[in-house]
Phi, psi and omega in degrees: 000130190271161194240133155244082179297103157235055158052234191272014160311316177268351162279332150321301160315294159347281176289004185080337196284020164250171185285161177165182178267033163258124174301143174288013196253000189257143193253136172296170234284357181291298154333306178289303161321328171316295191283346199258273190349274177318336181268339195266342116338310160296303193294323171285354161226043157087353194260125184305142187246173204294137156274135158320115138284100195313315178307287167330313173256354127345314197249346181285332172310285184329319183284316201257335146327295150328288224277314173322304199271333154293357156099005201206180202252097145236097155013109161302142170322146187288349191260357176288315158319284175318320205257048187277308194207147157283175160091339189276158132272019194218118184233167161165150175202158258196093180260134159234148165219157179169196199257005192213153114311340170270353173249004155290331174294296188279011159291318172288356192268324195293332209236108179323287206266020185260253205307333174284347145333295181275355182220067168233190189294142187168134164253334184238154198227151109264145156215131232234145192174117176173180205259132182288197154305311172246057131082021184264143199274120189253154168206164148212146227222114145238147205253138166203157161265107173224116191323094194337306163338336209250315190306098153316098174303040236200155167043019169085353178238110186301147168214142155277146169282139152293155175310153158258000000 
């Protein structure tokens, strides 16, 4: 498949956030590889793997979206963080750039508080994932704990309702 870069447009595309017929709640195909990493890391240390979170990966798009058009690697703000989704108890997150998803994993299975991310207590995962202009990989994984009860079930993709 040939890539057409006209910067951040095309990372848009990219990321599913332009309009278009793939829902946006559906993850590309750089994501689903993300996320099959990250669980198949969990299943090699015993660990149950991460359900997809609509809210969560919203804000991991947004994030990597940020980091793209700015050229460089930064932690969304923590209050930024916080309002992702309610209801959670848990947070964390997990930023990379590099030429691969697998060498952005194993950069993060390489790094002590990165892997405590991916094998840490956490059920819902978003992951945000795409290519700049010049073809470098952004990617961000956010981790959260959220009480099963508080969860919206549907279509393979978890949601919270908001507090009223």
């Amino acid at each position: 498949m040939g890539w057409i870069r006209i910067g951040p447009i095309f990372f848009l595309l990219v990321l599913g956030l332009a309009p278009g017929p793939a829902r946006a709640d559906e993850p590309n195909q750089l994501e689903r590889q993300l996320l099959s990493l990250v669980n198949s890391a969990r299943e090699t240390a015993g660990l149950p793997p991460l359900r997809l979170h609509a809210d969560l990966t919203r804000a991991a798009r947004v994030q990597t979206l940020r980091m793209a058009i700015a050229g460089g690697l930064f932690h969304t703000e923590g209050p930024r963080l916080q309002e992702v989704t309610p209801w959670w108890t848990r947070l964390a997150e997990n930023v990379g750039m590099g030429p691969t998803a697998e060498r952005i994993h194993a950069t993060f299975l390489a790094s002590p508080s990165h892997a405590a991310n991916m094998l840490g207590d956490f059920n819902y995962v978003g992951v945000g994932a795409g290519r700049d202009s010049d073809d470098r990989l952004f990617v961000t994984v956010i981790f959260a704990r959220i009480p099963s009860e508080r969860v919206i079930h549907a279509a393979g993709v978890d949601a919270v309702p908001r507090p009223r």
